[in-house]
C-alpha positions as CSV (number, residue, x, y, z in Angstrom):
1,X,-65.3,-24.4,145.6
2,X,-67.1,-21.6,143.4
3,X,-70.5,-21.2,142.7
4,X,-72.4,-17.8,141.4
5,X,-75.9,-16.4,140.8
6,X,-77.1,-16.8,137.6
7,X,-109.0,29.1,129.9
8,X,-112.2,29.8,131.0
9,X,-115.3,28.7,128.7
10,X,-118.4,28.8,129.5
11,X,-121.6,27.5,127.1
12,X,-125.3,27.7,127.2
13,X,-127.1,25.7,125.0
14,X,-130.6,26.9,124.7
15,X,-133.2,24.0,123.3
16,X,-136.6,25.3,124.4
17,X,-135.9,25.6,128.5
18,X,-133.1,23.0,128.1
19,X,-129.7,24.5,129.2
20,X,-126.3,24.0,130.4
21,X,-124.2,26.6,131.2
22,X,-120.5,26.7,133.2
23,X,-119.2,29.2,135.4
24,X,-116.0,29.9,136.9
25,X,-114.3,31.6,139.6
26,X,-112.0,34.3,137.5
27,X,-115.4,35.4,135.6
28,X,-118.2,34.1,133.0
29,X,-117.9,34.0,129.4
30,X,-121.6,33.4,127.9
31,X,-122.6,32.0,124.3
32,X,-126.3,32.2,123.4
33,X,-127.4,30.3,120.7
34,X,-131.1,31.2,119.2
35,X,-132.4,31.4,115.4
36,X,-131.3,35.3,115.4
37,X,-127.8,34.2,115.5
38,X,-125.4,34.2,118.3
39,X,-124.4,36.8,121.2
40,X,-121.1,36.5,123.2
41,X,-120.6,38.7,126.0
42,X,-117.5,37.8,128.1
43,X,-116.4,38.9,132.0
44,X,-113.1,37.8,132.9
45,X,-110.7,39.4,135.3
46,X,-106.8,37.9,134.4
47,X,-105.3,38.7,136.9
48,X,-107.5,36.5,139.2
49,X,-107.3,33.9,137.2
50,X,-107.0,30.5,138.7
51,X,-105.0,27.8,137.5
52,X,-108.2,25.2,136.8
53,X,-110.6,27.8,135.3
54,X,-112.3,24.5,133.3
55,X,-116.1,23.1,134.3
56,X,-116.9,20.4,135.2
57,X,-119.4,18.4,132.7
58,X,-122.5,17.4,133.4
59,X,-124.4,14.6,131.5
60,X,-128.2,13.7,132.5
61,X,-129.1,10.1,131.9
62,X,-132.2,10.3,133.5
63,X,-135.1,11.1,133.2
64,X,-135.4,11.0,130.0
65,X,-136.5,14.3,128.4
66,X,-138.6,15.3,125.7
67,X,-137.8,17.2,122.5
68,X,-138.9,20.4,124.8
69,X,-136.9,19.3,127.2
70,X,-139.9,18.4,129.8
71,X,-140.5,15.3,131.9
72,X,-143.9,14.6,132.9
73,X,-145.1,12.5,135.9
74,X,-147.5,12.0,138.5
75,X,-144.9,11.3,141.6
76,X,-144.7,13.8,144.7
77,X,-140.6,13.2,144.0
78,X,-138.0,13.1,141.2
79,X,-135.0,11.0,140.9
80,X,-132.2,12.8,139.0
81,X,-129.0,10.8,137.5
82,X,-126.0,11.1,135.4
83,X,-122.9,11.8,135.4
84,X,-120.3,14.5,135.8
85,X,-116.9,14.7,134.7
86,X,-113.7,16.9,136.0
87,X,-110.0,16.6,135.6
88,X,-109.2,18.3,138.7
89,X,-111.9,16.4,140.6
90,X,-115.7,17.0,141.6
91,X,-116.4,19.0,144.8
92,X,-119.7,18.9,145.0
93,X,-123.5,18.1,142.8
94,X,-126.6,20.1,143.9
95,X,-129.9,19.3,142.4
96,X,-132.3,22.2,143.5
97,X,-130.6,22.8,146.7
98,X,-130.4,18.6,147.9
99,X,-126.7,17.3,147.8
100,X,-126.5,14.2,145.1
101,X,-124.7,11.6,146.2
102,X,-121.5,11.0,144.3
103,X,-119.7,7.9,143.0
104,X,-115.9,7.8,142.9
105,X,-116.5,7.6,138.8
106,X,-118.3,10.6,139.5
107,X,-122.0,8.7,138.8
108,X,-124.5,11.5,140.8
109,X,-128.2,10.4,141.9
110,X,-130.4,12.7,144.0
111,X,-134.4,12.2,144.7
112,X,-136.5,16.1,145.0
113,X,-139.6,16.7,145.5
114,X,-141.9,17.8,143.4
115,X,-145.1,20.5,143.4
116,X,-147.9,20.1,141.3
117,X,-147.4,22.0,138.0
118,X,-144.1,22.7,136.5
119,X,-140.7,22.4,138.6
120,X,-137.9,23.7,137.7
121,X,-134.6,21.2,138.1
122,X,-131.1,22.5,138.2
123,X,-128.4,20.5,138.5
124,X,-125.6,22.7,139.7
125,X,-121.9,21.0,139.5
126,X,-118.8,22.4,141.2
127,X,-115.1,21.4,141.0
128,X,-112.3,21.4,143.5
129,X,-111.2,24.6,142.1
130,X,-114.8,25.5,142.7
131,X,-115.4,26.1,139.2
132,X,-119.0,25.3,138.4
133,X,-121.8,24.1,135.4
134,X,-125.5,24.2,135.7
135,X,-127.9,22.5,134.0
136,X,-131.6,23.0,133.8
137,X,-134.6,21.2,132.8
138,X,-138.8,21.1,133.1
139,X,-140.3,18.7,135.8
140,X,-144.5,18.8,135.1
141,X,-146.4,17.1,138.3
142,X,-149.4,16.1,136.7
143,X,-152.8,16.9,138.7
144,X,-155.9,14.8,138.8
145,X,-159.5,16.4,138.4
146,X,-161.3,15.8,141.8
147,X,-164.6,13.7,139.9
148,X,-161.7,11.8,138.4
149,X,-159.4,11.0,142.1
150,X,-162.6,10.3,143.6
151,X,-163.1,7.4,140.7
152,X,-160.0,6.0,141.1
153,X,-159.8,5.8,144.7
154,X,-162.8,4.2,145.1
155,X,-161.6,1.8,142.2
156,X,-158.5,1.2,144.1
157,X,-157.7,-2.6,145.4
158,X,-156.9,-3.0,148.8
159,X,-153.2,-2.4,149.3
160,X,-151.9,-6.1,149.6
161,X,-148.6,-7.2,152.6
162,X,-145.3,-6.5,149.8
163,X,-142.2,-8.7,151.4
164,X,-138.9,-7.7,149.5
165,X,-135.4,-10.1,150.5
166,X,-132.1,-9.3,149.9
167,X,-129.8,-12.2,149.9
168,X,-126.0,-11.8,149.2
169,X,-124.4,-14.6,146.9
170,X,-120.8,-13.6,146.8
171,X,-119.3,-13.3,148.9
172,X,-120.9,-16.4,150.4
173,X,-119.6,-15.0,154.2
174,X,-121.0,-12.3,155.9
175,X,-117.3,-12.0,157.1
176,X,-114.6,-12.3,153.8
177,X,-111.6,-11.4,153.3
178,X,-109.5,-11.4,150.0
179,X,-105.9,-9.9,148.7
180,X,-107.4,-8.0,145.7
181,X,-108.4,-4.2,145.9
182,X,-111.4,-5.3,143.5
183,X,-114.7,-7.6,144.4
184,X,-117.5,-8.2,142.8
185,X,-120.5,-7.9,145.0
186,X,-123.1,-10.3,144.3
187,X,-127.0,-11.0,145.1
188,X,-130.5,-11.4,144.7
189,X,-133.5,-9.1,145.1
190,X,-136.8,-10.4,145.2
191,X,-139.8,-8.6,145.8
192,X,-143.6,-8.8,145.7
193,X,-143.9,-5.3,144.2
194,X,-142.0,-3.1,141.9
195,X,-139.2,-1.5,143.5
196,X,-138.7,2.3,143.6
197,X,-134.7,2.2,143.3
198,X,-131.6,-0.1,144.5
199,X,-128.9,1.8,146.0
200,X,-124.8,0.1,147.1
201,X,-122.8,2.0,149.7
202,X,-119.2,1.0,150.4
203,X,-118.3,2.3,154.0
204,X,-121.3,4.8,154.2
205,X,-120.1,6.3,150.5
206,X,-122.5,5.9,147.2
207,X,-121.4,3.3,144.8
208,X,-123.7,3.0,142.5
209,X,-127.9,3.0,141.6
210,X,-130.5,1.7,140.2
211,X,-133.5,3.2,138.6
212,X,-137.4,1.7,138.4
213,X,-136.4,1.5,134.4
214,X,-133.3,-0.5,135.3
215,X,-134.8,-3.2,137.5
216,X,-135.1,-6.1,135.4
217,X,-136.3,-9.3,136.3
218,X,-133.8,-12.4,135.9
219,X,-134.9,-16.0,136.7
220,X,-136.7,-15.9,140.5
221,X,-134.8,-12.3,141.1
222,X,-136.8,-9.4,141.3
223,X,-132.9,-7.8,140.3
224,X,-129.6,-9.5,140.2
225,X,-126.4,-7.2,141.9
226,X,-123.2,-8.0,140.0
227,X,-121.4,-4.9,141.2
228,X,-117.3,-4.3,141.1
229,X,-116.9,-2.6,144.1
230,X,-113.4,-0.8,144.7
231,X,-112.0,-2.1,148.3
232,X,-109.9,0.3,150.4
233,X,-107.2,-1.5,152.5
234,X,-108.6,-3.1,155.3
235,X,-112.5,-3.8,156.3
236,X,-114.9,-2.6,154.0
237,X,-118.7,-2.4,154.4
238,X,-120.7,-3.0,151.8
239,X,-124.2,-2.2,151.6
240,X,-127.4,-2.6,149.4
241,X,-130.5,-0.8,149.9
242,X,-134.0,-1.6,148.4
243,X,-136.5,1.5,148.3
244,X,-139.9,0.1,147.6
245,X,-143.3,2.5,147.4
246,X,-143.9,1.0,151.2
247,X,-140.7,-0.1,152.7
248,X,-137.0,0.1,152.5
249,X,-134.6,-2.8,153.3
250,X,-130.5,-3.2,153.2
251,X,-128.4,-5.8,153.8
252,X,-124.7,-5.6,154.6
253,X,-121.5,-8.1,154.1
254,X,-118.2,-7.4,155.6
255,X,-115.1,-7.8,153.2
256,X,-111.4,-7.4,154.2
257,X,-109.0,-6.7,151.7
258,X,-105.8,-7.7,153.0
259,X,-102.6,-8.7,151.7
260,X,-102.2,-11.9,154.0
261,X,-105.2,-13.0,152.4
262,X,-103.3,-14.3,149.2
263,X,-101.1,-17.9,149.6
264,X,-97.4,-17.8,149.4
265,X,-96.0,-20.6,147.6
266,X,-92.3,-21.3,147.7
267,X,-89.7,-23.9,145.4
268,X,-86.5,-23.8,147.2
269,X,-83.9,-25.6,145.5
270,X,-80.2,-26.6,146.9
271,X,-78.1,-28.7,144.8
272,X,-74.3,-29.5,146.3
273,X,-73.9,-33.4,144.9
274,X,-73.8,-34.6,141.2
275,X,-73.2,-37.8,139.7
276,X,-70.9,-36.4,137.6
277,X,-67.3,-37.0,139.1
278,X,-65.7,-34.0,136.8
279,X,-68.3,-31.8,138.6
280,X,-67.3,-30.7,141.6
281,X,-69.5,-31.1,145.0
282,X,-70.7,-28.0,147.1
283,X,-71.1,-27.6,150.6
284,X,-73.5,-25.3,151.5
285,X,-76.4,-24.8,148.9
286,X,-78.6,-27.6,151.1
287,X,-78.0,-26.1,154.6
288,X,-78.6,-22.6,152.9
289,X,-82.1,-23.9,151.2
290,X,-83.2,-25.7,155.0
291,X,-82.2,-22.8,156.3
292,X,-84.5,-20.4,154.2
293,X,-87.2,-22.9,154.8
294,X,-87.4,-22.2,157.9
295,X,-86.7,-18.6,157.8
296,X,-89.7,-18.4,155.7
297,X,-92.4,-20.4,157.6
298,X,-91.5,-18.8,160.8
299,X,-90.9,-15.5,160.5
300,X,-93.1,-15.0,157.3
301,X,-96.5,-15.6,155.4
302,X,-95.7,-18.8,154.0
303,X,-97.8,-22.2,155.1
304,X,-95.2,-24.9,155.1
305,X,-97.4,-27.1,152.9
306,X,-97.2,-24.2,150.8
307,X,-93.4,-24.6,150.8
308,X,-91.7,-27.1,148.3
309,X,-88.1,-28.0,149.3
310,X,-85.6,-29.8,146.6
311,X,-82.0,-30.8,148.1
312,X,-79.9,-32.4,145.3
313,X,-82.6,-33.5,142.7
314,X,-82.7,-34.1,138.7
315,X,-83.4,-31.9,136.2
316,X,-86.7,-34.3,135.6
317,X,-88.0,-33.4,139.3
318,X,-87.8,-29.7,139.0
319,X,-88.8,-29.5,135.9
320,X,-91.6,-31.3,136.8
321,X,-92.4,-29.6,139.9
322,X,-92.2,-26.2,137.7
323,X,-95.1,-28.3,136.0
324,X,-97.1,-29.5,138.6
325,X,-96.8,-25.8,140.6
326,X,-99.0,-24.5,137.1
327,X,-102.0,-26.2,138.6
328,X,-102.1,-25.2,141.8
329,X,-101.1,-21.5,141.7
330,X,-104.1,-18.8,141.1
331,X,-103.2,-16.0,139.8
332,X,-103.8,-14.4,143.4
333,X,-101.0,-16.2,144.3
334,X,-97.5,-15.6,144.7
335,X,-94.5,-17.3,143.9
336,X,-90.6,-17.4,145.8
337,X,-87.9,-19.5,143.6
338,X,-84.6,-19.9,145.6
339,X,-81.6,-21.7,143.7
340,X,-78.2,-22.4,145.2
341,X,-76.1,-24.6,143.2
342,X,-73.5,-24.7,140.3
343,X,-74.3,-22.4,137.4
344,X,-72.9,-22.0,133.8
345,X,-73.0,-19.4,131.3
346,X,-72.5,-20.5,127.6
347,X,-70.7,-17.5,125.8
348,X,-71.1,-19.0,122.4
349,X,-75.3,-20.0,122.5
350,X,-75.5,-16.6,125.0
351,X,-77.5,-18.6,127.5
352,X,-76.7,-19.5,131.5
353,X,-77.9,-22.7,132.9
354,X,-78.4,-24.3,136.4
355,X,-76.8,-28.1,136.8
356,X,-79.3,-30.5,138.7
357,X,-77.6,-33.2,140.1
358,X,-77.6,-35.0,136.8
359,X,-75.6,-32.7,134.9
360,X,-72.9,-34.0,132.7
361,X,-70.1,-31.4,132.7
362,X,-69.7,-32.1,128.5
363,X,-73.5,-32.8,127.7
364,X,-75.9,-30.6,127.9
365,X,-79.1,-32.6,128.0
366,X,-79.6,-32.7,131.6
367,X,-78.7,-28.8,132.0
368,X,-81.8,-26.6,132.8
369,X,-81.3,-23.3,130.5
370,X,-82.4,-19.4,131.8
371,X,-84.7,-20.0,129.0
372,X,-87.0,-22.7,130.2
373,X,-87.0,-21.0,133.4
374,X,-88.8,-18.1,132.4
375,X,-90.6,-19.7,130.4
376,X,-92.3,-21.5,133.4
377,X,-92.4,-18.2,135.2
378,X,-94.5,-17.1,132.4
379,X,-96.4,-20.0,132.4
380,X,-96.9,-20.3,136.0
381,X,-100.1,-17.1,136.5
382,X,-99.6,-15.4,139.7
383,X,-99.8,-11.9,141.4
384,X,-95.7,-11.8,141.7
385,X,-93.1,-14.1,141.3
386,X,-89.7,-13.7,142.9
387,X,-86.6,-15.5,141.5
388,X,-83.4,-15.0,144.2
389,X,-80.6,-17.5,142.0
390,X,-77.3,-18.1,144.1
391,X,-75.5,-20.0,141.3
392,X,-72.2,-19.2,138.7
393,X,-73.1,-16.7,136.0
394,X,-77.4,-15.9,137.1
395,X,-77.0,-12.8,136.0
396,X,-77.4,-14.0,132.7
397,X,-81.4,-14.3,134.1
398,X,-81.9,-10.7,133.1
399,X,-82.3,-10.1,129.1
400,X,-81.9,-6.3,130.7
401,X,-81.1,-4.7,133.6
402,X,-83.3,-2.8,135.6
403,X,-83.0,0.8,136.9
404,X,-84.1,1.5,140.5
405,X,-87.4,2.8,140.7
406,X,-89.1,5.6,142.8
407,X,-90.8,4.4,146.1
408,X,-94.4,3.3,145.6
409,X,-96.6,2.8,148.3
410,X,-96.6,-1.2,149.4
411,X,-100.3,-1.3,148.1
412,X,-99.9,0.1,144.7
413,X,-96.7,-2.0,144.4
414,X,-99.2,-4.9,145.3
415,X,-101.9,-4.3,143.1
416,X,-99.4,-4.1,139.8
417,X,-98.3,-8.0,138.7
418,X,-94.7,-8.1,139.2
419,X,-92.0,-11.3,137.9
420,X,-88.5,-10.0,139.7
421,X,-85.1,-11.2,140.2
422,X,-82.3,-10.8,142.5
423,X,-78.7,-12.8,142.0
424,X,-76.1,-12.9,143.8
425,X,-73.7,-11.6,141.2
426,X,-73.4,-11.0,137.3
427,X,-71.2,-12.7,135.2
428,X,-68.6,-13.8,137.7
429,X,-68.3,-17.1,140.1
430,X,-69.1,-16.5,143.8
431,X,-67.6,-19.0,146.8
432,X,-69.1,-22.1,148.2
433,X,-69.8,-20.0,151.2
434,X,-71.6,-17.9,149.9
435,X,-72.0,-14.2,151.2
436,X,-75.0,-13.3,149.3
437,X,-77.0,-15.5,151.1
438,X,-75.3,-14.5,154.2
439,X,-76.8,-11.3,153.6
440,X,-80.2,-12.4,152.7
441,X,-80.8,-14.5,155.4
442,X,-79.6,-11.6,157.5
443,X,-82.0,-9.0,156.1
444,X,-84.6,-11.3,156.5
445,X,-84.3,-12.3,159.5
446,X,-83.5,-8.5,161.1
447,X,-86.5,-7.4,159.3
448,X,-89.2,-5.5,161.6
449,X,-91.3,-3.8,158.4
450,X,-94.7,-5.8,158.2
451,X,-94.1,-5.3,154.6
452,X,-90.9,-6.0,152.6
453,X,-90.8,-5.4,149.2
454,X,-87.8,-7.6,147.2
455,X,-86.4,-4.0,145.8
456,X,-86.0,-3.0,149.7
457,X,-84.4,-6.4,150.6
458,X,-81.8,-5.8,147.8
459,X,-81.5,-2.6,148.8
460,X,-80.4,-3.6,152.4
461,X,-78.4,-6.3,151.6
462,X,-76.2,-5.0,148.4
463,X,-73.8,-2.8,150.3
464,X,-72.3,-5.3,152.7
465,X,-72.6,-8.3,150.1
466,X,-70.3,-5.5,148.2
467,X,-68.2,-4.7,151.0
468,X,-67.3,-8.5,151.9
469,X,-66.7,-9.7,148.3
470,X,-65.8,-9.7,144.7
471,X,-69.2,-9.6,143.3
472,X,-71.9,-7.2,142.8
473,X,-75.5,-8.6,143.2
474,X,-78.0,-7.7,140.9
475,X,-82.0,-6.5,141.3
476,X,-84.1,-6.3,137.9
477,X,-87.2,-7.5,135.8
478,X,-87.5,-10.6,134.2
479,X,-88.8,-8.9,130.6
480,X,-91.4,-10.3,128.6
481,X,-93.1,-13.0,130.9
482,X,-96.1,-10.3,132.3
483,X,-93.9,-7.6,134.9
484,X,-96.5,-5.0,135.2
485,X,-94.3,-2.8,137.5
486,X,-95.7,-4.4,141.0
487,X,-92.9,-6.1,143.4
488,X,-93.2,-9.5,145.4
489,X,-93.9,-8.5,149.3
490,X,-92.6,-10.6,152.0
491,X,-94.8,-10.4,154.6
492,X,-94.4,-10.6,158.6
493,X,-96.2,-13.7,160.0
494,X,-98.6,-12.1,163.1
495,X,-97.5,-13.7,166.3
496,X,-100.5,-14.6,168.5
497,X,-100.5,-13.0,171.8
């Protein structure tokens, strides 16, 4: 019985002491701007030339300046902020000689210290290409007459005991682990005196920080963290640190961002027996579907009560278990549909269908149509859903085909949603015994890779599903229900040792 499977610039922009100006390697092209008019002299050697000759950019957020460009203060140090933007990438931020520390969105902070009197700051920026800016500013110290400082010492309260607390709200673990390469860190702050400046690390590298100015009180929090912090693959530290006028304090959670992490749900379907006389009864879809089952719980990341297994039922069942699976799927999930079982493709309406046991061969009531099958893939929000069909005419799943695609890495074919088919043929009918799954199982099974995406499976498994039949099976996208260009991953269960 058959069955088948559905150039070099550089600026200065004088403003009273306030300036900017951008060098590169290959040689300096100046613009002076004053009320006499404007002077260019350029320096450029072409034939050194590099292939980045552009700046970086730098943009000052804080302090914020006067009209003279001038910031006045009374604190034996300076903290300098802003942000500096390359194509090529940042090498390096210098404020007067002290190394900034640099976000990966290229946010710099650096504390100097200051002399009484004017202080010069310049914030010196260099790319990979070591091309480099510099920007320049006025810091004024302010000094106290002596008559004065001895006033206001004597004037001063004793200093009282400050206690500052860091507690960490989300995650709610000191140990956590989750399958997305994005987390929001979350936590409170409180503190008996003002605080100085908040800083968050992930693995020892700046983040992120907060100024005096930007410490705002919120309910019994001194400062609230809500911070999306970018995870690398596998254990991340992540760090805040409270500077306070007397004391510094951090506190550290450990998150691991992990594939595993995520819960594989599974809706195998085998249907072989119909209450329909005229339709004739298959042999192997049910063994095929147990035989999955346990492919899948044992050799890879799915928990069997994760696993949903249909042998023989209505349309009305999986229809409804389509339903029911909307409310229990996150869309952190991910989401296997297997289907073995008689198919049909209607040339006139141009759509297939899958027959549940209750399919009348004349009627179509009872028949479940491609269309209400994606629909439920759309409906159903997950990281990836995978739909292997090993039914008559399933190629009829894809409203196109798809091309192969380069080779991504397994985690940025993770991080992209992905809604994917494979079938076990196009347009034609397959055998009861059915080599496609043959094949599957096979690759499966013979799999050592901890990580398997479906493209790879397909890939292994085409050839001899070519080589030992009449049908050519068939990889793609399932277009218009949310494909983002990711792939479902089967991943290797970890065997205890």
């Amino acid at each position: 019985m058959k069955r088948a499977s559905l150039g070099l610039l550089l600026v200065v922009f004088s403003l009273s002491g306030f300036s900017q100006v951008s060098e590169s390697k290959s040689g300096v092209q100046q613009l002076n701007i004053s009320k006499k008019g404007t002077e260019q002299r350029s320096f450029t050697d072409a034939s050194r030339a590099p292939a980045d000759i552009t700046p970086p950019v730098i943009t000052l957020q804080s302090p914020a300046l006067s009209k003279d460009s001038l910031i006045k203060s009374d604190t034996r140090t300076l903290i300098v902020k802003g942000k500096v933007e390359d194509a090529g990438g940042v090498y390096a931020v210098m404020v007067n000689g002290i190394e900034a520390k640099v976000s990966a969105d290229g946010q710099f902070l650096a504390e100097i210290p200051q002399a009484f009197g004017k202080n010069t700051v310049k914030v010196i920026a260099t790319d990979i290409a070591l091309n480099s800016s510099k920007l320049q500013f006025y810091a004024e110290r302010l000094t106290i007459a002596l008559p004065d400082l001895v006033t206001a010492e004597a004037a001063k309260p004793v200093k009282p005991f400050n206690t500052y607390t860091i507690t960490i709200t989300q995650p709610a673990t000191s140990a956590f682990k989750t399958p997305s390469d994005k987390y929001n860190l979350k936590a409170c702050v409180k503190a008996s005196a003002p605080i100085k400046k908040l800083m968050i690390y992930r693995d020892g590298s700046f983040v992120n920080g907060y100024l005096a100015n930007q410490i705002i009180q919120k309910g019994d929090c001194s400062f609230q963290v809500d911070e999306p912090v970018s995870l690398k693959l596998g254990m991340n530290e992540l760090k805040i640190e409270v500077y306070a006028a007397d004391d510094t304090i951090s506190k550290s959670v450990t998150i691991e961002y992990s594939f595993d992490a995520a819960r594989n749900f599974a809706l195998l379907i085998g249907n072989e027996k119909y209450d329909d006389p005229t339709i004739p009864e298959l042999d192997e879809p049910v063994k095929d579907v147990a035989e999955l089952y346990t492919t899948l719980t044992k050799d890879y990341n799915f928990d069997p009560q994760n696993v949903i297994l249909l042998k023989n039922e209505t349309k009305g069942k999986i229809i409804g278990t389509l339903h029911e699976l909307r409310s229990k799927i996150t869309p952190a999930d991910n989401l296997l549909i297997f289907y073995a079982g008689h198919g049909y493709w209607d040339e006139g309406m141009g759509v297939g269908y899958w027959f549940p046991r209750d399919a009348e061969k004349n009627n179509p009531v009872n028949w479940i149509p491609n269309t209400d099958l994606t629909n439920y893939i759309e409906a159903i929000k997950t990281k990836h859903t995978l739909l292997i069909a090993d039914a008559c005419f399933s190629g009829a799943i894809f409203k196109t085909r798809a091309v192969f695609s380069a080779t991504y890495a397994i985690e940025m074919l993770y991080q992209l949603n992905s809604r994917k088919a494979i079938t076990s043929g196009n347009m034609k009918e397959v055998p009861d015994k059915s080599v496609f799954f043959q094949y599957l199982l096979k690759s499966l099974k013979e799999n050592t890779n901890e990580y398997l995406p479906s493209e790879e499976l397909f890939s292994k498994m085409r050839i001899a599903v070519i080589n030992n039949s009449e049908n050519v099976p068939q990889y793609g996208t399932i277009q218009n229900v949310g494909d983002e260009g990711g792939d479902f991953i089967f991943i290797k269960r970890k065997t205890v040792k």
